[in-house]
ROBA-437710 format. One line per field, with one value per residue (C-alpha): y, z, x; residue number from 1; residue in one letter. Coordinates in nm, 2 decimals. Each point is the difference from the previous one (the first is absolute). Example, Ala and Ser with C-alpha at 12.3 -4.5 7.8 and 13.67 -1.06 7.14 Angstrom:
<recs>
py	(-0.45:0.34)
pz	(0.78:-0.07)
px	(1.23:0.14)
num	(1:2)
residuo	(A:S)
</recs>
This chain:
<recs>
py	(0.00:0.40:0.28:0.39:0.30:0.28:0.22:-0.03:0.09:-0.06:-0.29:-0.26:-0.10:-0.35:-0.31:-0.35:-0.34:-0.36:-0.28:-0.38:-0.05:0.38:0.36:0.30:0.34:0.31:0.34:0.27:0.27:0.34:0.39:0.32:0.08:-0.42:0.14:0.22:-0.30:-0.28:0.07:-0.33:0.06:-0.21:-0.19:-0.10:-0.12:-0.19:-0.18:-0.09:-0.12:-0.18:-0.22:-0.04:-0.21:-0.15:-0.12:-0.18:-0.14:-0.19:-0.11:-0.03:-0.19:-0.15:0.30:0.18:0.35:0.26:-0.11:0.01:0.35:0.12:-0.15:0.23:0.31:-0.05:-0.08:0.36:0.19:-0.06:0.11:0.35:0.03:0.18:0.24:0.06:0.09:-0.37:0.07:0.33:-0.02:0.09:-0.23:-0.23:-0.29:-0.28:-0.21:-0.31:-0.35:-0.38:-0.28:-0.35:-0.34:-0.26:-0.33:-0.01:0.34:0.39:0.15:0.41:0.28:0.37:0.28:0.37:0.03:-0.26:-0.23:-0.42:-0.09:-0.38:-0.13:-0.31:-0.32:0.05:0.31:0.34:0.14:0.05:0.37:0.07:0.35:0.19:0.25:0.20:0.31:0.04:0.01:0.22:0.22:0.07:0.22:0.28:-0.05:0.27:0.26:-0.06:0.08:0.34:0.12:0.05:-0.27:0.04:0.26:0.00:-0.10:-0.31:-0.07:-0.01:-0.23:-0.27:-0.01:0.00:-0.31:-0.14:0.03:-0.30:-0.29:-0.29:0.12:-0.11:0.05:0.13:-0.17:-0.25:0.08:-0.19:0.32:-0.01:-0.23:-0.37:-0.07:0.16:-0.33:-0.18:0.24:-0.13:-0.19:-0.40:-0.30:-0.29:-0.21:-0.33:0.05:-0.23:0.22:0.31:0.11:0.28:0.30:0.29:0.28:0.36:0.37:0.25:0.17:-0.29:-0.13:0.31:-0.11:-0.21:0.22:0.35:-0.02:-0.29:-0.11:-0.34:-0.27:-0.26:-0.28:0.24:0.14:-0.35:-0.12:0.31:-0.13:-0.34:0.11:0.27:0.06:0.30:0.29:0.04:0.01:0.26:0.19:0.01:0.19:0.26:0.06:0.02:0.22:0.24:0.01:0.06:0.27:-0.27:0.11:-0.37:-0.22:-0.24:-0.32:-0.38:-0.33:-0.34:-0.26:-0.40:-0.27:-0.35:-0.03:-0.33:-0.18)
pz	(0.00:-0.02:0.06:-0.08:0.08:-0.24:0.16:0.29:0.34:-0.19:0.16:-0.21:-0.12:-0.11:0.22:-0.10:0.24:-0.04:0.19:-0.05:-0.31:-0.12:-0.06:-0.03:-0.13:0.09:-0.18:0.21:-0.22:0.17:-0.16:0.21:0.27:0.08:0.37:0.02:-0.03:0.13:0.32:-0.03:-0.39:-0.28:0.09:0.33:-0.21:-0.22:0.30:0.16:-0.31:-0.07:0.32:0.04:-0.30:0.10:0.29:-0.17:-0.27:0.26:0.22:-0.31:-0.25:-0.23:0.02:-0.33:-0.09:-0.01:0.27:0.22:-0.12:0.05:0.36:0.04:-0.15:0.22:0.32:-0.11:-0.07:0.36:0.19:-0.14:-0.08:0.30:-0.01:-0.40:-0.32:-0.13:-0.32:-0.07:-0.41:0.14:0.32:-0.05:-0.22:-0.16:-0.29:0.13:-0.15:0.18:-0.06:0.11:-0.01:0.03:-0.09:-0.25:-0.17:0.07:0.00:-0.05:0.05:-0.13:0.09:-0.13:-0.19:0.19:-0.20:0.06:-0.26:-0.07:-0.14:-0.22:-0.04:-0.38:-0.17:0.10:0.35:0.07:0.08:0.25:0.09:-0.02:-0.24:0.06:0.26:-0.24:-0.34:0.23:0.08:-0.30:-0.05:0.28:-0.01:-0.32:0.25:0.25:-0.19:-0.10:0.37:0.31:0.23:0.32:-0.14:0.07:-0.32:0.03:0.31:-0.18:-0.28:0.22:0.15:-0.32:-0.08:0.36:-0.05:-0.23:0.24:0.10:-0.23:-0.29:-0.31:0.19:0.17:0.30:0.32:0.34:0.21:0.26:-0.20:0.00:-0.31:-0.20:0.05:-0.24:-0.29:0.05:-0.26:0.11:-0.15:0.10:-0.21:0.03:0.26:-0.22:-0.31:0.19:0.05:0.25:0.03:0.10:0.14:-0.05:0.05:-0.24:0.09:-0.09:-0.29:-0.20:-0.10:-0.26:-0.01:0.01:-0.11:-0.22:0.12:0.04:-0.09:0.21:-0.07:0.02:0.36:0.14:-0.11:0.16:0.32:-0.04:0.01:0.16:0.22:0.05:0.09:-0.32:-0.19:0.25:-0.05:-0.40:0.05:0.23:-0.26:-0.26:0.16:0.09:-0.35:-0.13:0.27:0.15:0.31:0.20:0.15:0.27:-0.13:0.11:-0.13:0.20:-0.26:0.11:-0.17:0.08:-0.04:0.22:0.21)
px	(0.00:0.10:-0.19:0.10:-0.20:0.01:0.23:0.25:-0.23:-0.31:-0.24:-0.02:-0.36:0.01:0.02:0.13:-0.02:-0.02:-0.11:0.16:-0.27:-0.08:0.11:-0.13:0.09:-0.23:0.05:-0.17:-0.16:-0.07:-0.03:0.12:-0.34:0.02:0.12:-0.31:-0.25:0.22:0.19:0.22:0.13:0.09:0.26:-0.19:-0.30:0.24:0.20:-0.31:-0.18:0.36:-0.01:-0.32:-0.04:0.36:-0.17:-0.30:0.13:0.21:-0.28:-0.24:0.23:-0.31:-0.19:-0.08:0.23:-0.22:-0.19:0.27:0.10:-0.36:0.02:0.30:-0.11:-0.30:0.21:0.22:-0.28:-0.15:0.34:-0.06:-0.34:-0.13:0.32:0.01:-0.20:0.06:-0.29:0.18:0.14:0.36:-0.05:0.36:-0.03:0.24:0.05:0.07:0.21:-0.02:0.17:-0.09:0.13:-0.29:-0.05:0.22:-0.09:0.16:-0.31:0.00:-0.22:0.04:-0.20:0.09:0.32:0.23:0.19:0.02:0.21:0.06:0.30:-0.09:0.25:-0.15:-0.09:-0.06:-0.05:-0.33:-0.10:-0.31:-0.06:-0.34:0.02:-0.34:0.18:0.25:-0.26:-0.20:0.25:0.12:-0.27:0.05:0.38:0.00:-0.22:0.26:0.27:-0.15:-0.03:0.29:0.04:-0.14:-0.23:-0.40:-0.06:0.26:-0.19:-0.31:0.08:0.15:-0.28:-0.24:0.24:-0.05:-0.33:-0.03:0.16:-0.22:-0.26:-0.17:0.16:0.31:0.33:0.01:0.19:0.04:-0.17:-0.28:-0.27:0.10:-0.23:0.29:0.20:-0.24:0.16:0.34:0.14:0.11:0.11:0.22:0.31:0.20:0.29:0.19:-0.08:0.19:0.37:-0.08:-0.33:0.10:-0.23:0.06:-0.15:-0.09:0.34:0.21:-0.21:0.13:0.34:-0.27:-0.35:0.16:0.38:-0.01:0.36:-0.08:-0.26:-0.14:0.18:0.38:-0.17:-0.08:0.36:0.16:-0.22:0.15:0.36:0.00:-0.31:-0.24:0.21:0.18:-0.36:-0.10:0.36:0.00:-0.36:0.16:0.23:-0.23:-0.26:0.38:0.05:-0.32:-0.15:-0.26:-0.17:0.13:-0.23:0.03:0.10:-0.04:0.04:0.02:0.12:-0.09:0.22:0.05:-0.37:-0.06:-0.30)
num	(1:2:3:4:5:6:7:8:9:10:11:12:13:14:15:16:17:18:19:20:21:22:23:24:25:26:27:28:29:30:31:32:33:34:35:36:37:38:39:40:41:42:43:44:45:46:47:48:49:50:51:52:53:54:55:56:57:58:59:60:61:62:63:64:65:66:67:68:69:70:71:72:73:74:75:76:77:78:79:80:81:82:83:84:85:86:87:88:89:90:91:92:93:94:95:96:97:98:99:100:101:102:103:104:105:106:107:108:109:110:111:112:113:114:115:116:117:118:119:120:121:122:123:124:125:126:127:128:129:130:131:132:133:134:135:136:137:138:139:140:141:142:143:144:145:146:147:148:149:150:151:152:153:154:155:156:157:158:159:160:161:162:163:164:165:166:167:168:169:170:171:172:173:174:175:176:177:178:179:180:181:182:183:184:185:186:187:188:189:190:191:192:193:194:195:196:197:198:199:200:201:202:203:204:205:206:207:208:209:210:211:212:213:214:215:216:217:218:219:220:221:222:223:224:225:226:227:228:229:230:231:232:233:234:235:236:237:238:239:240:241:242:243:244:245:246:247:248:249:250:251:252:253:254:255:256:257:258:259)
residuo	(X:X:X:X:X:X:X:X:X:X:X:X:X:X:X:X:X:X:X:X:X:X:X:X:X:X:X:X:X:X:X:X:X:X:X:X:X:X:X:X:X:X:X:X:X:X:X:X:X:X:X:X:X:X:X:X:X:X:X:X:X:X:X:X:X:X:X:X:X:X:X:X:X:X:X:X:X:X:X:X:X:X:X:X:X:X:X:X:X:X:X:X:X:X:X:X:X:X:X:X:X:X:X:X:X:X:X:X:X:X:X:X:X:X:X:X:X:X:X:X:X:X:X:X:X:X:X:X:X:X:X:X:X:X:X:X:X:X:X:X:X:X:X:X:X:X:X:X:X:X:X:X:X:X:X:X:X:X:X:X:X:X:X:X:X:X:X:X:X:X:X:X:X:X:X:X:X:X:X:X:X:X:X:X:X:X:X:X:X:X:X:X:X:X:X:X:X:X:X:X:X:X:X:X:X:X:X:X:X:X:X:X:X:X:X:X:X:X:X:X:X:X:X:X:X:X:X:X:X:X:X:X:X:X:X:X:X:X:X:X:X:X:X:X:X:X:X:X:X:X:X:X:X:X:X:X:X:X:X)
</recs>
């Protein structure tokens, strides 16, 4: 595993764990005015969130994925819910990634725009990520672009974006509603069909989505050699270079898949 926040004295977001038989990687998601509905914070949501699925995917191992994450975001959700503005659009939320050996099969859930990324004995790695925030996105990111960071109007935006998590027609998010663990994105593959998975946030997942420096199959080798930190290195470089506002960045890589 590593894990980088965005800058030096900056608290990092994400989360990443693992149990004997499963892993998981949370990537908390907050915009500035977070503190002002939630007193804990991001990266509290996304620690909590983190090991309290730990915790029962290791007491519950046959139970199904996203019920276990709507247990936890449940569970969370009732720590602050008397102190907070859980249902608030900019209320902290997280993309979330599990890995699970059962039974013979790495089973894998993906909600938000976390990547589990399986690397197959034959052919191509297999990509799972949700792409709905980003296609959404995409769409006020131009607007943003055309006012000063920070500003009321930036303010406003965000949260015209927010505005369309866990709804209808919009993007999926482990927040305060439980039901939002039904989006997530699941599936399961032969342990013996698998070199390694590895599981990484939207901050790490750039050196292939955003900087094109890599493709799957060269990241999960560079994994195999040399582990996570270099992956998460080459992107700090690359965002240097280019002027990229930095991102916290995680990655938990599993190999010597085994029952």
């Amino acid at each position: 595993m590593a894990s980088t926040a965005a800058r030096p004295g900056r608290v990092n977001e994400d989360f990443t764990g693992a149990v004997p038989d499963a892993a998981v990687l949370i990537d908390g998601a907050g915009i500035p005015g977070t503190e002002d509905v939630c007193r804990h914070g991001v990266a509290w949501y996304a620690t909590r969130l983190g090991g309290t699925l730990l915790g029962l995917l290791a007491l519950a191992p046959g139970r199904a994925l996203p019920e276990a994450l709507a247990d936890a975001v449940e569970r969370v959700t009732s720590e602050h819910r008397d102190t907070c503005d859980v249902t608030d659009p900019i209320s902290p939320s997280a993309s979330v990634g599990i890995l699970r050996l059962s039974a013979g099969l790495a089973e894998y859930l993906v909600l938000g725009d976390t990547y589990v990324i399986l690397d197959r004995v034959e052919g191509a790695p297999l990509v799972i990520t949700d792409p709905r925030e980003v296609t959404i996105s995409r769409a006020y990111q131009a607007k943003l672009e055309t006012v000063p960071e920070g500003s009321a109007d930036h303010h406003r935006i965000l949260r015209a974006l927010r505005a369309n998590r866990n709804q209808p027609g919009g993007f999926w998010l482990a927040k305060d509603d439980p039901g939002a663990a039904s989006e997530a994105i699941t599936g399961s593959s032969p342990v013996g069909s698998l070199r390694s998975v590895a599981l990484l946030s939207n901050g790490a997942s750039r050196i292939v989505d955003h900087f094109g420096l890599a493709s799957w199959a060269e990241v999960m080798a560079v994994l195999d050699a040399t582990g996570p930190a270099e992956i998460i290195s080459r992107v700090r470089r690359a965002e240097a270079r280019d002027g990229t506002k930095p991102d916290d960045a995680t990655i938990t890589h599993c190999s010597g898949l085994r029952l």
